[in-house]
N, C-alpha and C positions, 0 to 999 in steps of 0.2 A: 325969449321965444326962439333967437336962432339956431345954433348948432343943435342945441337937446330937443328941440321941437322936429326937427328935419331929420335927427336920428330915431326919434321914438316914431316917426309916420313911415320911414322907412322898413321899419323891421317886421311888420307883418308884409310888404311888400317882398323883403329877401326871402322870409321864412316861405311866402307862398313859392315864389320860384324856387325855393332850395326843393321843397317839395314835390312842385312838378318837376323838376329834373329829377327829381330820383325816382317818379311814376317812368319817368322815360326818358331812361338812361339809354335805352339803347330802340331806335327811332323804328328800326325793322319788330323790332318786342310793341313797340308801342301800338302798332296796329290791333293786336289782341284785344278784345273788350275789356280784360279785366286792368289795362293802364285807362280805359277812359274813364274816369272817375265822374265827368259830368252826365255819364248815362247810367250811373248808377242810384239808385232810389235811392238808398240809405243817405249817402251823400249830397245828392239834391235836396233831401229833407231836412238834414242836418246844417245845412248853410242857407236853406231856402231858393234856391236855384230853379228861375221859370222852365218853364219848358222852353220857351225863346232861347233865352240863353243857353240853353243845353244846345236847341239846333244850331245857337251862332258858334257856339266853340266845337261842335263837329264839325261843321261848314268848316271852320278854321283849320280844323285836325286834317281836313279830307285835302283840302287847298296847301300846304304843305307836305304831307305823306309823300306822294312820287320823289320830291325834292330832298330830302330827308333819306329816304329808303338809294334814290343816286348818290348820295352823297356819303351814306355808307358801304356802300359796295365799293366805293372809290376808295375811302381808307383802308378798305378790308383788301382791296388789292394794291395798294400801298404799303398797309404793312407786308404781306406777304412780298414783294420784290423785294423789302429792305430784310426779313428774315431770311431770302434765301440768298444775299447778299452777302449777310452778317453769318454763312456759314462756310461760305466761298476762301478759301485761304488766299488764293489769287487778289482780291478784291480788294482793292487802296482806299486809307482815312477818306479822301476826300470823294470816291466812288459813296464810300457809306452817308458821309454829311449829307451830301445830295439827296440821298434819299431819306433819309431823316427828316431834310427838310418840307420834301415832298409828302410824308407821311403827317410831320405838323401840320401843315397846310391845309392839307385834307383833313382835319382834326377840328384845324378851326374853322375851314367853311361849316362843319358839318354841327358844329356849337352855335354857331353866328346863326343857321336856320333854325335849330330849338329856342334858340334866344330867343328871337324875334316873333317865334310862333306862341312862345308862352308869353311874351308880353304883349301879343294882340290878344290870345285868352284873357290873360288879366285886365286888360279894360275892357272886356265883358261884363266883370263882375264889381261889384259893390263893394263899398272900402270892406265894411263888417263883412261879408262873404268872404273877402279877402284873409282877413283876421279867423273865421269860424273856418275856412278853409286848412292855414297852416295847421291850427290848433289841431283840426282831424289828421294831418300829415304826423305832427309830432308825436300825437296819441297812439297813432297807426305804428309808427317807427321803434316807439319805446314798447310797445305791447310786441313787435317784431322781435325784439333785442331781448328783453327777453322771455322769448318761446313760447309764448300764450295764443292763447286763439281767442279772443273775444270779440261780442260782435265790431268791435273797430277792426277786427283785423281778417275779420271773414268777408271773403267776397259778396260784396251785393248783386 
């Protein structure tokens, strides 16, 4: 039961987060209704998702967003110092490290809040939601790839 038991419970686990990061890749995009998947019908019906649940992962969505949407403006003017650094001929290796550094940083606060925000969604949901979740993710993605529109891949 140990390692292959704790790898197979894990992997609808990654798959779900691989999924919602790729809903909301980008936290300022993510406010759009069409990354909130739990307010979407289709989706709620397809994994079975109360109305509860729905309200508790917007609450969640809503409880993050400012945090999320600061923490991208900070990379975005992160990288912007380090690109106009990085055209500066004046401008020394270890001028640029620094800002590099400063630009990771900002990178990873701003991962560390998605993270933490999809894994308070995910114990929202139910292991199977969790599993019929991915499963719409991968469906969504490979109908994405390639070039079709069906209803998996049409907004609800």
């Amino acid at each position: 039961m140990g390692e292959a038991h704790v790898k197979l419970r894990s992997t609808p686990v990654l798959a779900f987060v691989a999924g919602l990061l790729l809903a909301a890749s980008d936290p300022v995009e993510a406010n759009n209704d069409r990354h909130k998947w739990w307010l979407s019908e289709g989706v709620r019906a397809e994994i079975a998702l109360s109305e509860q649940q729905s309200r508790d992962i917007e609450a969640i969505f809503q409880a993050m967003a400012p945090r999320l949407r600061a923490e991208k403006d900070e990379l975005d003017r992160q990288e912007g110092l380090l690109a106009a650094l990085m055209q500066d001929q004046a401008t020394d290796e270890a001028t640029v490290t620094q800002a590099i550094a400063r630009v990771e940083r900002a990178r990873s606060a701003m991962s560390t809040t998605r993270t933490l925000m999809l894994f308070r969604m995910n114990r929202v949901l139910s292991e199977e939601q969790r599993v019929k979740l991915a499963a719409y993710r991968e469906r969504r993605e490979r109908d994405r790839r390639q070039g079709g529109s069906t209803p998996s891949t049409r907004r609800h």
